[in-house]
Structure formats: C-alpha cells, structure tokens
Residue frames relative to the residue before (quaternion, step in Angstrom):
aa qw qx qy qz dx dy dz
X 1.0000 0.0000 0.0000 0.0000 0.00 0.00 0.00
X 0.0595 0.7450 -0.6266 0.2207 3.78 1.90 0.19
X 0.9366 0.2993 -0.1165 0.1397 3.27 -0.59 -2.03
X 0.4017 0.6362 -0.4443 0.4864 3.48 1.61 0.48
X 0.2616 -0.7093 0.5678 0.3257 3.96 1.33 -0.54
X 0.6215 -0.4565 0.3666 0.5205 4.01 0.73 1.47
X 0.4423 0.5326 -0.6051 0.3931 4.07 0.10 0.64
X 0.7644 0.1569 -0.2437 0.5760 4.00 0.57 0.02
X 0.0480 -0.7261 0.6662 0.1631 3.34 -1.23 0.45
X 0.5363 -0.6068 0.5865 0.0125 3.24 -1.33 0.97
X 0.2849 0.7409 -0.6045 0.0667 4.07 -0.84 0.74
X 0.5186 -0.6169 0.4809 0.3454 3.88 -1.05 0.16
X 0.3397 -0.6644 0.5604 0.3592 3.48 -0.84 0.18
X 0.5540 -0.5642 0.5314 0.3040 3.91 -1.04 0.23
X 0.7819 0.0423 -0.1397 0.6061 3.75 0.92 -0.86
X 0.4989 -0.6250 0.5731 0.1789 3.84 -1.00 1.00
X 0.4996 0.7108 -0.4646 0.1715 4.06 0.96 -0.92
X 0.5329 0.7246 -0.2722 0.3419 3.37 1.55 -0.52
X 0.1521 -0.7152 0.4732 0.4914 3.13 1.04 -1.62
X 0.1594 0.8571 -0.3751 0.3150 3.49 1.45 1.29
X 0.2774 0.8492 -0.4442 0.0681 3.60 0.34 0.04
X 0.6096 -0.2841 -0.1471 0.7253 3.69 1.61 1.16
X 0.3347 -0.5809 0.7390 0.0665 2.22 -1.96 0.93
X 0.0797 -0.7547 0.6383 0.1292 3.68 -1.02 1.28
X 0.1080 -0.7906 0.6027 -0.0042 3.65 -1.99 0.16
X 0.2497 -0.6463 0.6010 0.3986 3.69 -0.12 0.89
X 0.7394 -0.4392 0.4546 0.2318 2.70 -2.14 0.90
X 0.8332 0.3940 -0.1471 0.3590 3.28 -1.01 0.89
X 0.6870 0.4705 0.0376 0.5525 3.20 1.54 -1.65
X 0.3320 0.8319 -0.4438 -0.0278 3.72 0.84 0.52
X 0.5575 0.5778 -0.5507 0.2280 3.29 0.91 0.30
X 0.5952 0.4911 -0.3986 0.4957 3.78 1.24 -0.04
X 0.1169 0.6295 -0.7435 0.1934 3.81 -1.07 1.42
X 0.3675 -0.4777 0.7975 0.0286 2.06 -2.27 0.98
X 0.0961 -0.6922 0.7015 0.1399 2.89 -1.97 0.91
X 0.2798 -0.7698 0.5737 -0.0067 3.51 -1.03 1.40
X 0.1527 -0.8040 0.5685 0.0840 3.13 -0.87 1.60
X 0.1380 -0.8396 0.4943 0.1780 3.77 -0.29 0.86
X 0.0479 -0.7214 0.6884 0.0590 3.67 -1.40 0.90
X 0.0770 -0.7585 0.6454 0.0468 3.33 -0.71 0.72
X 0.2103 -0.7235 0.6525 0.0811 3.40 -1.87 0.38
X 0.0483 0.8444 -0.5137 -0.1441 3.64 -0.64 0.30
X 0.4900 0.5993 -0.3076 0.5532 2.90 1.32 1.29
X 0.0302 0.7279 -0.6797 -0.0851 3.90 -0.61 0.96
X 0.3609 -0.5223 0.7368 0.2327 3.57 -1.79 0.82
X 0.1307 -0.7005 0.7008 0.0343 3.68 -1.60 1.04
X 0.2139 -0.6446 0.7270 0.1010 3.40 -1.10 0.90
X 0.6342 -0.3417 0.4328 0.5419 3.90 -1.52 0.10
X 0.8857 0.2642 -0.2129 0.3167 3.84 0.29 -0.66
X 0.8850 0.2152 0.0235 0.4121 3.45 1.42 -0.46
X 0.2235 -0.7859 0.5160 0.2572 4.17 -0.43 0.68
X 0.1456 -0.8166 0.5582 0.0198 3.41 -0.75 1.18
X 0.3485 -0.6950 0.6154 0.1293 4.02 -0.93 0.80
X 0.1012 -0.7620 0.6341 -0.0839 3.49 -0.19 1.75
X 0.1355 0.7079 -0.6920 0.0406 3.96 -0.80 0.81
X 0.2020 -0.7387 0.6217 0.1644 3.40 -0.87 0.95
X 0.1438 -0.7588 0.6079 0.1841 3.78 -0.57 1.26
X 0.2367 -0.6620 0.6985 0.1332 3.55 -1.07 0.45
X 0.0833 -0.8132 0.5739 -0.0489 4.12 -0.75 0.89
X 0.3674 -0.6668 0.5995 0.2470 3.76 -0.73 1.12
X 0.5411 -0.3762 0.5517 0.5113 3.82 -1.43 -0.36
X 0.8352 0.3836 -0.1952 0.3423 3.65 0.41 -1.20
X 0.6909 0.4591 -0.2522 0.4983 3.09 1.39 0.26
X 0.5252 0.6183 -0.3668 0.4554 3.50 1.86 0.51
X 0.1210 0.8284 -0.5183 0.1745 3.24 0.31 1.43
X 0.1309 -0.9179 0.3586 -0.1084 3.39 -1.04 1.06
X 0.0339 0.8793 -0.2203 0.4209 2.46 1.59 1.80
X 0.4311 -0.7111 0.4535 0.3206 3.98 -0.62 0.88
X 0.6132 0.6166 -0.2469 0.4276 3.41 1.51 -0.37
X 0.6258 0.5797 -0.0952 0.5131 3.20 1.92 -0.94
X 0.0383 0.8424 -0.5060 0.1812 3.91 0.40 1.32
X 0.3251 -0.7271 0.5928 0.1191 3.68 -0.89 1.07
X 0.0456 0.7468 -0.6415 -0.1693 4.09 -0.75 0.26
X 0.1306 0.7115 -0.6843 -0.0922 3.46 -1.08 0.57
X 0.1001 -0.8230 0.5524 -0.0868 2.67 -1.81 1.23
X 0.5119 -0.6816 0.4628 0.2435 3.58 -0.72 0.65
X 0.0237 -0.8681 0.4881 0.0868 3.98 0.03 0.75
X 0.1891 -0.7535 0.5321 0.3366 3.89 0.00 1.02
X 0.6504 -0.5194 0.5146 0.2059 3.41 -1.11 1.31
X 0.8923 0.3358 -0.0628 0.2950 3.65 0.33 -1.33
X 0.6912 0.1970 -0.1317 0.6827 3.03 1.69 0.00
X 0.4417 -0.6811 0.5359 0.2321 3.81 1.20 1.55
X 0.5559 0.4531 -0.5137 0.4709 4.18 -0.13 0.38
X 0.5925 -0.4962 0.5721 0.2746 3.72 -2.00 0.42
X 0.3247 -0.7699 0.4748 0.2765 3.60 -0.69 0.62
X 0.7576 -0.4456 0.1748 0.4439 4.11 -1.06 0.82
X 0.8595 -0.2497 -0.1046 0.4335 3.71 0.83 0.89
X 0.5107 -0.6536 0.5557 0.0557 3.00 -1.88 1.73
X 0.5248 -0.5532 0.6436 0.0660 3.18 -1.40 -0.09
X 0.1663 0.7430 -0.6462 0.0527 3.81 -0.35 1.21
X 0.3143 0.8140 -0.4884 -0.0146 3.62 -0.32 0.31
X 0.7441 -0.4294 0.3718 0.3516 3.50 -1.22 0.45
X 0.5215 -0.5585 0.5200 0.3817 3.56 -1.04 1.16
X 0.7974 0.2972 -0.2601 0.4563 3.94 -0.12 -1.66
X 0.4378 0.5213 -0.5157 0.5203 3.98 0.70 1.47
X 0.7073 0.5200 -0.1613 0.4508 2.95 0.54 -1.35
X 0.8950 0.2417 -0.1164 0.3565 3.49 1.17 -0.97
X 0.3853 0.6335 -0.3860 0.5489 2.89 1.85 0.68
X 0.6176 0.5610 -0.1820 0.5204 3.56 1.73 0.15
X 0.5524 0.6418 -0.3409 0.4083 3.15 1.60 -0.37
X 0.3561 -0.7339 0.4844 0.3162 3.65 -0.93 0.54
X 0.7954 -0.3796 0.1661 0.4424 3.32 -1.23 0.50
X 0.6518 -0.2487 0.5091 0.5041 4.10 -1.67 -0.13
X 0.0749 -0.6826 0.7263 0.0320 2.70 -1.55 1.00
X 0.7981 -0.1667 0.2433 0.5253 3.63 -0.79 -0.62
X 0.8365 0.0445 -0.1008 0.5368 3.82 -0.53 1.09
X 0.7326 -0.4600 0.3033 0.3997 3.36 1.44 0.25
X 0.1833 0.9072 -0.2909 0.2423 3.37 2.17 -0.63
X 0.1062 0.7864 -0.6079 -0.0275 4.02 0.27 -0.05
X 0.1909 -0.8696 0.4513 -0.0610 3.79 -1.36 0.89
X 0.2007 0.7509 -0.6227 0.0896 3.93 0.01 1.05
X 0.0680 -0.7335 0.6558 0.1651 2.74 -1.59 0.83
X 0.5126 -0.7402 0.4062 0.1561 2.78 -0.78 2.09
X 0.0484 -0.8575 0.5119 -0.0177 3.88 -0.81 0.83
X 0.2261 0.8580 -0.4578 0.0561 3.53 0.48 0.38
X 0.2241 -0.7846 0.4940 0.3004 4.04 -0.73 0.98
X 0.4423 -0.7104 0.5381 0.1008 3.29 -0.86 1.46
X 0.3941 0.5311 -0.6173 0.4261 4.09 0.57 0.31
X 0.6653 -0.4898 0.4272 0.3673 3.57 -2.02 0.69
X 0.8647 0.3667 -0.0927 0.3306 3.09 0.95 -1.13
X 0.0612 0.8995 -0.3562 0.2454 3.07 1.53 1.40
X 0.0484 -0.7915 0.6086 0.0259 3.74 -0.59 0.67
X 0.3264 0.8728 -0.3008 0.2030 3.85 0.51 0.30
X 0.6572 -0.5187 0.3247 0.4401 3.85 -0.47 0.10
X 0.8022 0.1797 -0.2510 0.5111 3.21 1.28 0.09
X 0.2514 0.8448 -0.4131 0.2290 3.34 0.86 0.37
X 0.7171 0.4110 -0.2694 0.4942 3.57 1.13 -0.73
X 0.6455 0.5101 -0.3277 0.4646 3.50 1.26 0.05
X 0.5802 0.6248 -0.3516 0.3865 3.53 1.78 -0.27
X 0.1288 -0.7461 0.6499 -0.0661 3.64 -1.17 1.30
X 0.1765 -0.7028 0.5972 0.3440 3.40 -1.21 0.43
X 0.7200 -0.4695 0.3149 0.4026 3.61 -1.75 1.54
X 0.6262 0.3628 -0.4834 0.4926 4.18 0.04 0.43
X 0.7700 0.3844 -0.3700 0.3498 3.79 0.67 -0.07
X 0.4339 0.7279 -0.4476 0.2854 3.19 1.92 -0.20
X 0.6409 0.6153 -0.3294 0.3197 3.91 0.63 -0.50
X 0.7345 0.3727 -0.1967 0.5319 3.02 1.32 -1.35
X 0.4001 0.6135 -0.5286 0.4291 3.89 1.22 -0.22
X 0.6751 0.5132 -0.2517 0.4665 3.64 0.43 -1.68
X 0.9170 0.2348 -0.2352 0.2206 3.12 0.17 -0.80
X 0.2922 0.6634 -0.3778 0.5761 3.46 2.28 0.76
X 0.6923 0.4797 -0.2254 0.4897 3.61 1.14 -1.65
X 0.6475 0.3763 -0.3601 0.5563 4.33 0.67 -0.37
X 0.4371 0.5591 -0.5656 0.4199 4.10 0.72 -0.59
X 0.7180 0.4547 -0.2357 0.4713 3.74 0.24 -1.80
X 0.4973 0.4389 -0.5501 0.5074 4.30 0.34 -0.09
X 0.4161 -0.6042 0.5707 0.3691 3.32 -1.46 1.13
X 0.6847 -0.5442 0.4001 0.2738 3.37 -1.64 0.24
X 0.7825 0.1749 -0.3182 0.5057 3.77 -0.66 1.28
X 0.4630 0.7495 -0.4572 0.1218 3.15 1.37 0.13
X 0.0514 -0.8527 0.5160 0.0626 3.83 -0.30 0.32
C-alpha cells in the first residue's frame, strides 16, 4: 500500500471462507472496503515471441460474488528474488466472472487466467494491468468513486 502514500490501508481477514484475502480502506473512511482476491503465479509460459502469466482460478457457487467492492489481483511472483514481477493485474470481480467457464461438478466454475506480460501487450487484460507501485494509488482512485457511506 507504499504507493497510495498511507491513503489506503490494507488488513487480513481471520477467516478466508469468503474468498477474502485483504480487505483494503482509505484511511479514516472504514465504512468503504474492498475485498481483494489474490492469485499468484511463479511461473511465465514463453512462446518464440512472448511471456504470458497463466493462473488457473477455481470459484465455489458461494464464493461467486459480483460486486464493485469485489476486485481480483493477479500477479506474477519472481521465485528468485521473493518480489512481484514489473506488472499485476487488478480487475473487477463481474470481469473476471463473465470469463468463467461453465458449472462444473458441485457447481465448481473455471478461468484460466492468461495475461501477455510483454510492454507492448494489447490483450483481454491489458487495461487492468499496473505495475505493483501503482497498485495503492489505483485502489485508492477506485474507493474515491464508491458513493460516500457506502458499506
């Protein structure tokens, strides 16, 4: 939350059952949160021309919520230097889940998340792509626009 300059704080929930895995809030303002679902990869696929970030999301029924409040991050984690690699992925839950493939067993829903990770990327997820120092101030541009007391 470095890159919000302490305008968003950031906390864990206690129980995950939610698919919750932080919860953010401008400072001050707690009745507006975000919940942030994180998917990470430490693994790019290379073609002869490109490095792509594959995350396979797996989604309960009770955990398919579609909600402006409800925000997905994927990110690419360079194994060898424990740090986020030069850009992540914030995007809206009802994006993400307008991507999901059909029920599966128990209701089971299934994207595999694919995003090409060259600068000069043009892809389905490209407008949602940030590098990890803008992720604070994205969040904290994206809660300004929640009407006020919303909770």
């Amino acid at each position: 939350m470095l890159g919000s300059d302490g305008r968003v704080k950031a906390g864990f929930p206690l129980v995950d059952d939610e698919g919750r895995d932080i919860e953010v809030h401008p400072g001050g303002r707690f009745r507006t949160a975000f919940a942030i679902q994180v998917k990470v990869s430490t693994r790019l696929w290379r073609n002869y021309r490109s490095r792509h970030m594959r995350v396979s999301v797996r989604i309960l029924p009770a955990n398919l919520i579609s909600h402006d409040c409800y925000w997905y991050v994927f990110a690419y984690v360079e194994r060898s230097l424990a740090s986020l690699n030069e850009y992540l992925f914030l995007v809206p839950s009802k994006v993400v889940h307008a991507h999901l493939g059909p029920p599966g067993r128990g209701g089971v829903r299934w994207l595999q998340f694919t995003a090409n990770m060259e600068p000069d990327a043009c892809d389905l997820w490209t407008p949602y792509r940030l590098r990890p120092g803008e992720l604070g101030q994205r969040l904290a541009e994206l809660m300004r626009r929640v009407p006020k007391g919303f909770a």
